[in-house]
PDB file of N, CA, C and O in Angstrom:
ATOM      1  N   UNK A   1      76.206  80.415  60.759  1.00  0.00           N
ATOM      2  CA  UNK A   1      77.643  80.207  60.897  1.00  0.00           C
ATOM      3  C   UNK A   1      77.925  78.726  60.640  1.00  0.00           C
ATOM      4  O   UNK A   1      77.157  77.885  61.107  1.00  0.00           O
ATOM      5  N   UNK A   2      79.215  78.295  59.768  1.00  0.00           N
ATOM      6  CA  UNK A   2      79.278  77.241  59.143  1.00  0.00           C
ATOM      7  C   UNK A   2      80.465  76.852  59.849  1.00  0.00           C
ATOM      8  O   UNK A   2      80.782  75.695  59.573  1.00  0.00           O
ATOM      9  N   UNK A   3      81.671  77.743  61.134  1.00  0.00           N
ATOM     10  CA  UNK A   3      82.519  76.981  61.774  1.00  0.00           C
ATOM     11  C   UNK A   3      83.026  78.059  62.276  1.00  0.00           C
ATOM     12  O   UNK A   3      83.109  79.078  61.589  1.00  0.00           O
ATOM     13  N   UNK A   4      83.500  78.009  63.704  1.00  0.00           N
ATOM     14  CA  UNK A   4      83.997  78.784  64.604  1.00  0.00           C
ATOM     15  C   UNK A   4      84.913  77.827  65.423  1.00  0.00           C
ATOM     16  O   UNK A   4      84.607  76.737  65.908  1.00  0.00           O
ATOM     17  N   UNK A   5      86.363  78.621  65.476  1.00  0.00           N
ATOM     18  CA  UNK A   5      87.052  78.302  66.255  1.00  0.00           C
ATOM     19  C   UNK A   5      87.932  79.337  67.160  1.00  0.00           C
ATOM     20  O   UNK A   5      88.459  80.326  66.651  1.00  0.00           O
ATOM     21  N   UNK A   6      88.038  79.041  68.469  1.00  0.00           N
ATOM     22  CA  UNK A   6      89.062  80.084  68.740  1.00  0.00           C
ATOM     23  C   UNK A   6      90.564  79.398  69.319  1.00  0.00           C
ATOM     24  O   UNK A   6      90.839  78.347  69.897  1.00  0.00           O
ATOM     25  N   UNK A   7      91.196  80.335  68.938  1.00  0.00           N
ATOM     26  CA  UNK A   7      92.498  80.179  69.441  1.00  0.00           C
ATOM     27  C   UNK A   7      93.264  80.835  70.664  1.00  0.00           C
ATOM     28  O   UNK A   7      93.133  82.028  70.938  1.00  0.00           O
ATOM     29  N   UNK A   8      94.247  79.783  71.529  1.00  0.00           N
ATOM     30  CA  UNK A   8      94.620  80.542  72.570  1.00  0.00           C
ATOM     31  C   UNK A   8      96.199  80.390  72.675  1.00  0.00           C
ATOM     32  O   UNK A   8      96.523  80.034  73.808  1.00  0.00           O
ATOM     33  N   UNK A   9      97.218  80.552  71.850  1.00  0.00           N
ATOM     34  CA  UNK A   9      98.768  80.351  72.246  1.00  0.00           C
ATOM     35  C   UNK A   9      99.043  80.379  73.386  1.00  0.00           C
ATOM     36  O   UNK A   9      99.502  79.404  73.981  1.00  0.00           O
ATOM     37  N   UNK A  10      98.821  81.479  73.902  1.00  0.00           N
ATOM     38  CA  UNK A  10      99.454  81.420  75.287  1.00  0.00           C
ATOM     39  C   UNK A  10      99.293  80.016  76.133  1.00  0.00           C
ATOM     40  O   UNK A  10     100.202  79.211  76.329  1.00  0.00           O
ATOM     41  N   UNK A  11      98.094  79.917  76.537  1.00  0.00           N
ATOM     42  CA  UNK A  11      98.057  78.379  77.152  1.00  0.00           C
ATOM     43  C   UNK A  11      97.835  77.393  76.343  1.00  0.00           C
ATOM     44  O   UNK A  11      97.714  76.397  77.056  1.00  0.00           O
ATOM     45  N   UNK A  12      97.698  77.073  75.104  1.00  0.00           N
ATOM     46  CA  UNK A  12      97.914  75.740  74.558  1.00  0.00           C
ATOM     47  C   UNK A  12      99.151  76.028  73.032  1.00  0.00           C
ATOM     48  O   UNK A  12      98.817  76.688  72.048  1.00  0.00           O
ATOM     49  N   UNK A  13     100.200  75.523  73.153  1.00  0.00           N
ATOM     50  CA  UNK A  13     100.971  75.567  72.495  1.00  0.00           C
ATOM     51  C   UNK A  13     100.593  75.061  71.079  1.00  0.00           C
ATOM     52  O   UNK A  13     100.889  75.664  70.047  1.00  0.00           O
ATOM     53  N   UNK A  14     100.082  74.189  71.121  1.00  0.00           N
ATOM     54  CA  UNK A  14      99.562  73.645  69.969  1.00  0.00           C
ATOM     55  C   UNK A  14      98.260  74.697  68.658  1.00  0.00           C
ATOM     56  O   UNK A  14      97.826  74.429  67.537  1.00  0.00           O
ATOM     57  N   UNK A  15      98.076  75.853  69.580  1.00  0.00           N
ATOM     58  CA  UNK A  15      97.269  77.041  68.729  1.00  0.00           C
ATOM     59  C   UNK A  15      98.561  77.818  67.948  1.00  0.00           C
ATOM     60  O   UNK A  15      98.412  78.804  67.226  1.00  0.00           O
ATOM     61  N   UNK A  16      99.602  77.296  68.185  1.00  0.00           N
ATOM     62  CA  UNK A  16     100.976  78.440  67.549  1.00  0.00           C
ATOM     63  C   UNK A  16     100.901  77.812  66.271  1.00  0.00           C
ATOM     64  O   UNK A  16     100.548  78.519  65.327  1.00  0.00           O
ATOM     65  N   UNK A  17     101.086  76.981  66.133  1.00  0.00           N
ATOM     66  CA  UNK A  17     101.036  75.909  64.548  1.00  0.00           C
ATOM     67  C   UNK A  17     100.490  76.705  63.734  1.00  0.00           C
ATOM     68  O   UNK A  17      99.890  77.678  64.190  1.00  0.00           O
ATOM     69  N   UNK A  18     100.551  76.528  62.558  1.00  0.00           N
ATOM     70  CA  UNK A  18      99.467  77.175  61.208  1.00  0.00           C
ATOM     71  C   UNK A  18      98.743  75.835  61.368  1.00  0.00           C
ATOM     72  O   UNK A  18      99.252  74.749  61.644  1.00  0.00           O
ATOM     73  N   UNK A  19      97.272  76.162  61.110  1.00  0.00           N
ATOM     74  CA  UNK A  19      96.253  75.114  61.187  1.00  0.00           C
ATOM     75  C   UNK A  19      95.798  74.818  59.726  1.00  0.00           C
ATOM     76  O   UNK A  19      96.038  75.728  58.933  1.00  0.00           O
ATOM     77  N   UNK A  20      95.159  73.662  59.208  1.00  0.00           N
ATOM     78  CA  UNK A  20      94.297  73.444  58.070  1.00  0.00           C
ATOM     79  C   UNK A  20      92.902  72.663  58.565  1.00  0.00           C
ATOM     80  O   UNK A  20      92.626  71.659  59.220  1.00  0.00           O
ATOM     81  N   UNK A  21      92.121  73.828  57.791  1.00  0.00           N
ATOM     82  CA  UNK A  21      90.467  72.793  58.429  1.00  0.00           C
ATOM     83  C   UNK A  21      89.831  72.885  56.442  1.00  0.00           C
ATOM     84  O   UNK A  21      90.099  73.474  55.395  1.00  0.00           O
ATOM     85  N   UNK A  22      88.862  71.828  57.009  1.00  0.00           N
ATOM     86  CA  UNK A  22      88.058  71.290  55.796  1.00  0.00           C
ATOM     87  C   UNK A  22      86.454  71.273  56.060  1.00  0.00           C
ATOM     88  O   UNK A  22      85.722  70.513  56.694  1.00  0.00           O
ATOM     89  N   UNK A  23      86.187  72.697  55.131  1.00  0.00           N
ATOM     90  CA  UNK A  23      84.544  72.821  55.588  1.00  0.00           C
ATOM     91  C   UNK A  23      84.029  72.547  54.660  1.00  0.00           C
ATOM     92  O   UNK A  23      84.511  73.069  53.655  1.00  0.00           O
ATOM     93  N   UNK A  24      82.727  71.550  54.431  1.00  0.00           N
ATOM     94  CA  UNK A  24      81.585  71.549  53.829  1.00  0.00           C
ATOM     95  C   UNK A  24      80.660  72.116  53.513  1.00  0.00           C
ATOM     96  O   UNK A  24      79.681  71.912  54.230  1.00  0.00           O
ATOM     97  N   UNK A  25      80.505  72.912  52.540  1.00  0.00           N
ATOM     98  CA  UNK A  25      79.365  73.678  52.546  1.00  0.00           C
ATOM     99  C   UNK A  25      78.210  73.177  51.614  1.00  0.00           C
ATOM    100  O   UNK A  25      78.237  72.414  50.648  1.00  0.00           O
ATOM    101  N   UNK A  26      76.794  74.116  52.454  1.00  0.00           N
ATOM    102  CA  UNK A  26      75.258  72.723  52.346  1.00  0.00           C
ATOM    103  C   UNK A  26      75.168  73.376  50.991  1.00  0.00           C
ATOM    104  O   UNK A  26      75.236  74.594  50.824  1.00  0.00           O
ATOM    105  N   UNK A  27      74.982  72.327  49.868  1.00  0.00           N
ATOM    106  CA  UNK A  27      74.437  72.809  48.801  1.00  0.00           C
ATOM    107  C   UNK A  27      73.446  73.907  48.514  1.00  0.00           C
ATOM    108  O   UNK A  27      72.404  74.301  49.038  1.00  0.00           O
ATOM    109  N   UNK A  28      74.258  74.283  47.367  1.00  0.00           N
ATOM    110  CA  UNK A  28      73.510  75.532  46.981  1.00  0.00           C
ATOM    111  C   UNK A  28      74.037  76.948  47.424  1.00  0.00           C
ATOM    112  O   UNK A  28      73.514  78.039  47.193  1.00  0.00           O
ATOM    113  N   UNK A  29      75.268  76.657  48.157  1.00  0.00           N
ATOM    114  CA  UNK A  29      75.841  78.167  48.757  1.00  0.00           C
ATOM    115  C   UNK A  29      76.569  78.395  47.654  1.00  0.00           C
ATOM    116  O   UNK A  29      77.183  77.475  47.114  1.00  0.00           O
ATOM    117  N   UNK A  30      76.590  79.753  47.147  1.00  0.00           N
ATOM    118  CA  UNK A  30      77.664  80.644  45.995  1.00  0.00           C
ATOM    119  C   UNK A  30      78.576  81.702  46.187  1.00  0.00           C
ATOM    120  O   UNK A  30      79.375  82.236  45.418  1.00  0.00           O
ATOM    121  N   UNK A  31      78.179  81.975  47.855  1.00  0.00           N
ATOM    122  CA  UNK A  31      78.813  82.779  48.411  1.00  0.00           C
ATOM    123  C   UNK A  31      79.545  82.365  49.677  1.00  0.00           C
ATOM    124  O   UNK A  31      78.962  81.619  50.464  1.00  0.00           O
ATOM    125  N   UNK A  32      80.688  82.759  49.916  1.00  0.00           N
ATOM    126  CA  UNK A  32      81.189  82.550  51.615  1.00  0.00           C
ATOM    127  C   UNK A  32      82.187  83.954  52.229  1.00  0.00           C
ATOM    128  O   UNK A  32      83.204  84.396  51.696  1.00  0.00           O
ATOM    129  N   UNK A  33      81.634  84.365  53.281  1.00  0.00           N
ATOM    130  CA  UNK A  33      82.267  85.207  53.876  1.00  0.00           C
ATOM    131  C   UNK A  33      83.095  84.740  55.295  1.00  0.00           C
ATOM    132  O   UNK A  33      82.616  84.239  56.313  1.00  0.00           O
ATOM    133  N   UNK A  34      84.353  85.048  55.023  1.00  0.00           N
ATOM    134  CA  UNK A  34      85.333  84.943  56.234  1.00  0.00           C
ATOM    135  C   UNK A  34      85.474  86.004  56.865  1.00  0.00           C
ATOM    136  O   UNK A  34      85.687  87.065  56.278  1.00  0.00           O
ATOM    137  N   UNK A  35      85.371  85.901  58.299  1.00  0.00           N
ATOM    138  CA  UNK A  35      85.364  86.809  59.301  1.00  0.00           C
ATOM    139  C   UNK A  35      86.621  86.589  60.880  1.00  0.00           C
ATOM    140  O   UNK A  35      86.436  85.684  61.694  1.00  0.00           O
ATOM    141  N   UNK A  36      87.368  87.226  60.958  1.00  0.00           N
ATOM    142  CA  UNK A  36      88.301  86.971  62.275  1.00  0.00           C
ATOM    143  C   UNK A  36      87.510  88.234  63.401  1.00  0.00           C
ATOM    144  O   UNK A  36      86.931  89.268  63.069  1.00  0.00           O
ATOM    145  N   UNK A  37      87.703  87.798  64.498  1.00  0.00           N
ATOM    146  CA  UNK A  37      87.157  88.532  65.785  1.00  0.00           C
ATOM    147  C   UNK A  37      87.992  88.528  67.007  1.00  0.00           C
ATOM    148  O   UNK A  37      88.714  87.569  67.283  1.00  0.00           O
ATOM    149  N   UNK A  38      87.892  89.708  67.823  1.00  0.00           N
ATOM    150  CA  UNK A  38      88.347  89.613  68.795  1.00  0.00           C
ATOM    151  C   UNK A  38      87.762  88.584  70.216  1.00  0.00           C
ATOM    152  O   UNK A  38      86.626  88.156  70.419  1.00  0.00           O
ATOM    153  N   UNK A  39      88.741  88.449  70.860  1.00  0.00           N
ATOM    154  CA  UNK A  39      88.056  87.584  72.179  1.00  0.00           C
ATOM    155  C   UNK A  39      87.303  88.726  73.225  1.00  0.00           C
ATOM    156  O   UNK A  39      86.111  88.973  73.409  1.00  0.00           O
ATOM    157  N   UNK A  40      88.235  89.158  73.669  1.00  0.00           N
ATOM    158  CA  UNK A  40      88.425  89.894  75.422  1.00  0.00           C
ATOM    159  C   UNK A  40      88.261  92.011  74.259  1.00  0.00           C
ATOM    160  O   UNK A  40      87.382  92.833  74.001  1.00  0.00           O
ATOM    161  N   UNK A  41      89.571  91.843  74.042  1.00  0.00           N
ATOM    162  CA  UNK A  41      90.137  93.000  73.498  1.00  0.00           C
ATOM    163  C   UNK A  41      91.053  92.996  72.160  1.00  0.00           C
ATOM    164  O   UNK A  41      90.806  91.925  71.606  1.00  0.00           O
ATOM    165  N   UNK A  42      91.897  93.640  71.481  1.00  0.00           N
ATOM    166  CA  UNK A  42      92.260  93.652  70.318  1.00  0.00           C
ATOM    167  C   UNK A  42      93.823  93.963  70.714  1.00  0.00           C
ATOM    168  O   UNK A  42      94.602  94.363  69.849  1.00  0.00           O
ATOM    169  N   UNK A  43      94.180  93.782  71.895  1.00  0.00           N
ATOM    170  CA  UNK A  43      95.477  94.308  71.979  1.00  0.00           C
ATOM    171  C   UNK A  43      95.976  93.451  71.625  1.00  0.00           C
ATOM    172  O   UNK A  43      96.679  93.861  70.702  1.00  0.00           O
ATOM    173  N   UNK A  44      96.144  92.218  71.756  1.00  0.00           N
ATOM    174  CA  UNK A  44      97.175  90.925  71.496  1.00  0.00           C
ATOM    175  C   UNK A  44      96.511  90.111  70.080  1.00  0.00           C
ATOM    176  O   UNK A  44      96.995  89.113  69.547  1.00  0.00           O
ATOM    177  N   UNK A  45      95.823  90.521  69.846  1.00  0.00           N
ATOM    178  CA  UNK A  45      95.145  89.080  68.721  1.00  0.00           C
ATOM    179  C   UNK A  45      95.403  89.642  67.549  1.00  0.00           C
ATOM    180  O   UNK A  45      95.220  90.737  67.017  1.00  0.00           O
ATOM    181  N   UNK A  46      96.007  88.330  67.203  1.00  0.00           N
ATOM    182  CA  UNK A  46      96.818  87.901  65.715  1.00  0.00           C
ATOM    183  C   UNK A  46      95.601  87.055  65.376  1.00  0.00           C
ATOM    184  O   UNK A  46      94.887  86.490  66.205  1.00  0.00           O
ATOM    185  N   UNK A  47      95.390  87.032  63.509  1.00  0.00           N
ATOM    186  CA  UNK A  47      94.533  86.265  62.794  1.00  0.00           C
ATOM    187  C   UNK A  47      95.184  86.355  61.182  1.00  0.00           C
ATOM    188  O   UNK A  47      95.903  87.216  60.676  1.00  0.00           O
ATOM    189  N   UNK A  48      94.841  85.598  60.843  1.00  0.00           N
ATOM    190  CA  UNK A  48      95.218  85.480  58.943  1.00  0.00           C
ATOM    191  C   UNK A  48      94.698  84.535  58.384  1.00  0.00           C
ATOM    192  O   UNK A  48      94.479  83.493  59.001  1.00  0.00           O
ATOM    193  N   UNK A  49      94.368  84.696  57.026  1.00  0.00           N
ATOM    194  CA  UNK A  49      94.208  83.612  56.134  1.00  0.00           C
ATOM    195  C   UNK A  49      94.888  83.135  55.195  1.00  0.00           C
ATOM    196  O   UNK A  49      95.538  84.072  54.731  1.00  0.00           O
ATOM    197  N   UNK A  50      95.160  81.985  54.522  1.00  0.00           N
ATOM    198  CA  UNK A  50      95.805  81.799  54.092  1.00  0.00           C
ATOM    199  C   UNK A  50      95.915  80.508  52.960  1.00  0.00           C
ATOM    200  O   UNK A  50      95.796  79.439  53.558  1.00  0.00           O
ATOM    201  N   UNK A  51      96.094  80.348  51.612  1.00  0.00           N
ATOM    202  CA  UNK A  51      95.836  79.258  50.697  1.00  0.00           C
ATOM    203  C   UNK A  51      94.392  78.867  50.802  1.00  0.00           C
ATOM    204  O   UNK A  51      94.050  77.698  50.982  1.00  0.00           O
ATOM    205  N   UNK A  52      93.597  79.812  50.691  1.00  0.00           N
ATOM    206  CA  UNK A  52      92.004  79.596  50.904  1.00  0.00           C
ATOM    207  C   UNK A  52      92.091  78.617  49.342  1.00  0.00           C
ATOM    208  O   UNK A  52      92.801  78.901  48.378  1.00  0.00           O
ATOM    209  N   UNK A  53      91.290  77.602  49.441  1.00  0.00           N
ATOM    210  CA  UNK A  53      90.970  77.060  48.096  1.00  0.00           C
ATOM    211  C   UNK A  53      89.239  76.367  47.947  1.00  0.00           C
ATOM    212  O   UNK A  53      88.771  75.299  48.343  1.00  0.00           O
ATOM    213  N   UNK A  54      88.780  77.228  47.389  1.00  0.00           N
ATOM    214  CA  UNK A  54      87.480  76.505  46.825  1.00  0.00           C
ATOM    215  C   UNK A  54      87.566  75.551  46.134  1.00  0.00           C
ATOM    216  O   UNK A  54      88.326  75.462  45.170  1.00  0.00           O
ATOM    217  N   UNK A  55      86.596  74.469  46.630  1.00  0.00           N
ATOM    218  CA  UNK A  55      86.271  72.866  45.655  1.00  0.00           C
ATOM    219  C   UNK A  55      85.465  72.910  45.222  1.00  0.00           C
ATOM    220  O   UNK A  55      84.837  73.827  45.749  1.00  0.00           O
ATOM    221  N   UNK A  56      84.818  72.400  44.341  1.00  0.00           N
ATOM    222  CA  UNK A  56      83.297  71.971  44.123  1.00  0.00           C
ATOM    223  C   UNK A  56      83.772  70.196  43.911  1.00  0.00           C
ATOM    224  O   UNK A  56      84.781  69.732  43.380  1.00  0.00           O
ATOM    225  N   UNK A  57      82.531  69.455  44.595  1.00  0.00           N
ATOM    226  CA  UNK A  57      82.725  67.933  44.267  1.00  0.00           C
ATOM    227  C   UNK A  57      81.574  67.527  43.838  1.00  0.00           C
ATOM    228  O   UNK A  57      81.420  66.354  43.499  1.00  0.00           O
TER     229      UNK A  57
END
């Protein structure tokens, strides 16, 4: 796993935002799989992706 985060709206307001993160990946990867998960249960949890953009540098 190359980055995990979880989110909690209810108690931190600042998880409501749309977020942007910037991952590095270790040379030589050609593949990447995105995955969303539940916490507790599936009744309340919201997830999406969104403007995914691959770099190469």
């Amino acid at each position: 796993m190359l980055w995990e985060h979880c989110l909690d709206p209810l108690s931190n307001p600042s998880d409501r935002e749309a977020r942007r993160e910037t991952i590095e990946l270790p040379p030589g990867n050609d593949r990447v799989v995105l995955e969303t998960d539940c916490r507790r249960d599936c009744s309340w949890d919201r997830s999406y992706w969104g403007e995914i953009t691959p770099q190469r540098r």
